[in-house]
PALUM-962293 format. One record per residue: residue in one letter; z, x, y of N, C-alpha, C, CB in turn; residue number from 1; chain. Coordinates in steps of 0.02 Angstrom, whole numbers. Glycine has a CB too. Example, Ala and Ser with C-alpha at 12.3 -4.5 7.8 and 13.67 -1.06 7.14 Angstrom:
# residues 2
+------+--------+--------+--------+--------+--------+--------+--------+--------+--------+--------+--------+--------+-----+------+
: code :   n_zz :   n_xx :   n_yy :  ca_zz :  ca_xx :  ca_yy :   c_zz :   c_xx :   c_yy :  cb_zz :  cb_xx :  cb_yy : pos : unit :
+------+--------+--------+--------+--------+--------+--------+--------+--------+--------+--------+--------+--------+-----+------+
:    A :    390 :    660 :   -284 :    390 :    615 :   -225 :    390 :    660 :   -165 :    452 :    565 :   -224 :   1 :    A :
:    S :    354 :    642 :   -112 :    357 :    684 :    -53 :    394 :    645 :      2 :    286 :    704 :    -30 :   2 :    A :
+------+--------+--------+--------+--------+--------+--------+--------+--------+--------+--------+--------+--------+-----+------+
# end
This chain:
# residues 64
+------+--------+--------+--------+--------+--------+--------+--------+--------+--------+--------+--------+--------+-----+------+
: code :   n_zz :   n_xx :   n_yy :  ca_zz :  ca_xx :  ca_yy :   c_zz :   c_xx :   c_yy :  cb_zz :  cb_xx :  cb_yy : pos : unit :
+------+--------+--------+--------+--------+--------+--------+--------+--------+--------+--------+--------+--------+-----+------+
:    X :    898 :   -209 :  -1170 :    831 :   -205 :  -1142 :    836 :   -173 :  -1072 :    799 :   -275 :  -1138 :   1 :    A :
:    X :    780 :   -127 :  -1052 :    784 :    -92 :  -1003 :    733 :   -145 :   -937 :    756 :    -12 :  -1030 :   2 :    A :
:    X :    786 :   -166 :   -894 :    774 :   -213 :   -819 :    728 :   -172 :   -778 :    850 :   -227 :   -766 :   3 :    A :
:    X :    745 :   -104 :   -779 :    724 :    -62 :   -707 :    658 :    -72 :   -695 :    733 :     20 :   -707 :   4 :    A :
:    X :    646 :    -77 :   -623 :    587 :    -89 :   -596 :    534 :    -27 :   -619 :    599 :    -97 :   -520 :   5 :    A :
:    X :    484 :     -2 :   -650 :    437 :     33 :   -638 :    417 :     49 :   -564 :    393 :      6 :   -669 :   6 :    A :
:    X :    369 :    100 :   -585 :    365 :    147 :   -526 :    275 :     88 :   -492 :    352 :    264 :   -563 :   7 :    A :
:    X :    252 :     53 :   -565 :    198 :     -3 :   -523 :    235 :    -43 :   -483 :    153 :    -57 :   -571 :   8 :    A :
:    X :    290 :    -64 :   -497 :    346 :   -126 :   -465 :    365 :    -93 :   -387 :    437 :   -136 :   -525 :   9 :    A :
:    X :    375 :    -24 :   -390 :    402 :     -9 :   -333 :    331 :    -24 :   -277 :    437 :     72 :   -339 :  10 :    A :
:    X :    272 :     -3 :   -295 :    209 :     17 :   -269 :    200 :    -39 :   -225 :    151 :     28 :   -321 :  11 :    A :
:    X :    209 :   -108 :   -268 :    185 :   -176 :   -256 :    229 :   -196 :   -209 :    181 :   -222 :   -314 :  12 :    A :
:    X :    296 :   -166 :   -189 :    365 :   -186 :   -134 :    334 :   -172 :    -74 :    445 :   -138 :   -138 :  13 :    A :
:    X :    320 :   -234 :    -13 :    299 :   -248 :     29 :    321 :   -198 :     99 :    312 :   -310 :     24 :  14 :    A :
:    X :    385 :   -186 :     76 :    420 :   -123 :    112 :    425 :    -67 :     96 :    473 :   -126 :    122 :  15 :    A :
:    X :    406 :    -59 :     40 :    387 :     35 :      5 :    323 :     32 :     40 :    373 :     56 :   -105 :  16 :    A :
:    X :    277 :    -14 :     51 :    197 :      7 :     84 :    215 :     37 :    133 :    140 :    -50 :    107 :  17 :    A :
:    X :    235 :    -34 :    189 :    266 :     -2 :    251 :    302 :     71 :    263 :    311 :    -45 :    267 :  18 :    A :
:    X :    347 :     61 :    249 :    386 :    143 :    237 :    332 :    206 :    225 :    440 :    143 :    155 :  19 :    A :
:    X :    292 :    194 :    158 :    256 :    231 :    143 :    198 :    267 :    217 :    229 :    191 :     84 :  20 :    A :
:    X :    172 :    203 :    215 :    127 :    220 :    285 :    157 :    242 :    355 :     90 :    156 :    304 :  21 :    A :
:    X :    195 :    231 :    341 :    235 :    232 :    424 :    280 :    308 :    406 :    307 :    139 :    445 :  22 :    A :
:    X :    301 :    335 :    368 :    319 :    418 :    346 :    249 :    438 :    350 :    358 :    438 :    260 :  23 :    A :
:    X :    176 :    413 :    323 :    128 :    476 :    327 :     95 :    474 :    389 :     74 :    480 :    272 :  24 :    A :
:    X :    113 :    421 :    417 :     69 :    443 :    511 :    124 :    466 :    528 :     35 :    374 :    581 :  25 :    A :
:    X :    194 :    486 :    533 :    255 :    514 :    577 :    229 :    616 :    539 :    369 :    461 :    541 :  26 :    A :
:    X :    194 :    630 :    462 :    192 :    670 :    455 :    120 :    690 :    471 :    221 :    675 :    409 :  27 :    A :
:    X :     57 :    635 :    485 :     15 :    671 :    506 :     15 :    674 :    578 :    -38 :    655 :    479 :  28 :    A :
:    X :     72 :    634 :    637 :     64 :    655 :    719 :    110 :    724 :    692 :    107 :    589 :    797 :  29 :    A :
:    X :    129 :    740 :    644 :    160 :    817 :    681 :    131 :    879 :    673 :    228 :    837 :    658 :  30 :    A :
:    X :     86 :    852 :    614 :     24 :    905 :    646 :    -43 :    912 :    651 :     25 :    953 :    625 :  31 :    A :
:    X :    -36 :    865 :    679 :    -77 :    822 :    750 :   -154 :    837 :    704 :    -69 :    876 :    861 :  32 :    A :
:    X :   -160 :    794 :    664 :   -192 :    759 :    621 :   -200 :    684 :    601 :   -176 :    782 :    584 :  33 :    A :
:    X :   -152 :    655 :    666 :   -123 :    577 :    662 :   -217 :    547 :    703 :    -16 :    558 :    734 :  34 :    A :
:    X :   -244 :    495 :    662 :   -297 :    451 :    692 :   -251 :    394 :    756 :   -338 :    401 :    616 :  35 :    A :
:    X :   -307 :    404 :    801 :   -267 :    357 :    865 :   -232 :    264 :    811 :   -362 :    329 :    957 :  36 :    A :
:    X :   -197 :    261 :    836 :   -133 :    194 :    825 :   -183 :    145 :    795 :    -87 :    154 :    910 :  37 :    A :
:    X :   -250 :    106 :    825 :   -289 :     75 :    801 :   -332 :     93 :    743 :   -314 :     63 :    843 :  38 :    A :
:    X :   -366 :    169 :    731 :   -401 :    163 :    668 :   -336 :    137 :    622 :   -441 :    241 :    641 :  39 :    A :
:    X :   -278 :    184 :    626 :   -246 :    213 :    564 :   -222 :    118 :    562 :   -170 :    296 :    573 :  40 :    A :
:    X :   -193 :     68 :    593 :   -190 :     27 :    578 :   -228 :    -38 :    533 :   -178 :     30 :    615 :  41 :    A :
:    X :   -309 :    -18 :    562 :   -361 :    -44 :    523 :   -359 :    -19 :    457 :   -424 :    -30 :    551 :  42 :    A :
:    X :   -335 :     45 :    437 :   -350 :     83 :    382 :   -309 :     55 :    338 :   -343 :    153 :    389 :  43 :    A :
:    X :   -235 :     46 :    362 :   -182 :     12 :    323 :   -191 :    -45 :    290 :   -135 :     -2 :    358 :  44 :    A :
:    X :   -209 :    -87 :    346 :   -227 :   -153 :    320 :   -291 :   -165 :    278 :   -231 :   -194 :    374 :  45 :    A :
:    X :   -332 :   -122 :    280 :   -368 :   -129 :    226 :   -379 :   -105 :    154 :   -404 :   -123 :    245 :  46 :    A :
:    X :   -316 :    -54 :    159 :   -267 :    -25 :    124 :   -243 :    -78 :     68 :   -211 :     -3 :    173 :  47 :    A :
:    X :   -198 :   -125 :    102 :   -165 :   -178 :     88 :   -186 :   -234 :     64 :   -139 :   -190 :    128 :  48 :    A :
:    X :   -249 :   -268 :     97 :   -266 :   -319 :     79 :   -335 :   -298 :     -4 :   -290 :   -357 :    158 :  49 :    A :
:    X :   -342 :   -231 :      2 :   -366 :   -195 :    -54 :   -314 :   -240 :   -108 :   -355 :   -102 :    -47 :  50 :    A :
:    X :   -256 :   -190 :   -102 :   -209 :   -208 :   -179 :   -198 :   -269 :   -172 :   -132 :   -171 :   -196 :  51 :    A :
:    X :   -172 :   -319 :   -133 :   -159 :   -406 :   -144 :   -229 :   -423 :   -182 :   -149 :   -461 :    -57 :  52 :    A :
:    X :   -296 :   -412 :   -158 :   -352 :   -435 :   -191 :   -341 :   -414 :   -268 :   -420 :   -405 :   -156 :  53 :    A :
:    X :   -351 :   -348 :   -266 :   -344 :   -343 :   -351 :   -267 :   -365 :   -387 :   -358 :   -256 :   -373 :  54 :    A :
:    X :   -227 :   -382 :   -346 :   -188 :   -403 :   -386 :   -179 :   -467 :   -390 :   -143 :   -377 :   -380 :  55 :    A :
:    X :   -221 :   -520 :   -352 :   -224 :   -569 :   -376 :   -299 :   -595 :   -407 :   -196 :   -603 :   -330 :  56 :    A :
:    X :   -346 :   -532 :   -415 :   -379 :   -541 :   -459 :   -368 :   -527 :   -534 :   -419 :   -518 :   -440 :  57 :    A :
:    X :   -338 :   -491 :   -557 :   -310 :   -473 :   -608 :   -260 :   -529 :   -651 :   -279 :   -417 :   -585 :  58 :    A :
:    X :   -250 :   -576 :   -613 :   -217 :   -625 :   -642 :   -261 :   -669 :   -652 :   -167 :   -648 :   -610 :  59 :    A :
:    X :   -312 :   -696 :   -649 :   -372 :   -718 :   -682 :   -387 :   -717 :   -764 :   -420 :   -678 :   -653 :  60 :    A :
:    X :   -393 :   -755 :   -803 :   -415 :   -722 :   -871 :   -493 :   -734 :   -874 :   -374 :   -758 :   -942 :  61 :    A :
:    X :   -528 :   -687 :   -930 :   -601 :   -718 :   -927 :   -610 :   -749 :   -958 :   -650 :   -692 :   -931 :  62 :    A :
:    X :   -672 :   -788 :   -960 :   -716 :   -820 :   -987 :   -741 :   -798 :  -1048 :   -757 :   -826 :   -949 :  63 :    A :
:    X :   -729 :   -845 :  -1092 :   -756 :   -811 :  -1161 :   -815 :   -851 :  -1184 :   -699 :   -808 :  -1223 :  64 :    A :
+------+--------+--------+--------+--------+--------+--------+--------+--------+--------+--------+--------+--------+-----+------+
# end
């Protein structure tokens, strides 16, 4: 049986976000397209608390 994490598994790694976000503001200050430190932080986190919501909505079953 094949273990390997999927590419959803990697998405959901608390430190692939980080990483993720933190490479695309280092590539949008270089050309200087970077939002000042505070939006882009608000943006993240609402980024973030986006996918935790649906992913702990999704574990819900419905109502039949």
């Amino acid at each position: 049986m094949n273990n390997k994490p999927t590419f959803v598994d990697r998405i959901k790694n608390p430190y692939f976000l980080a990483a993720a976000a933190g490479f695309a503001y280092q590539v949008m200050s270089k050309y200087g397209v970077a939002p000042d430190m505070g939006t882009w932080q608000l943006g993240v986190d609402l980024v973030s608390y986006a996918a935790i919501g649906v992913g702990i909505y999704n574990t819900f079953t419905p109502n039949k």
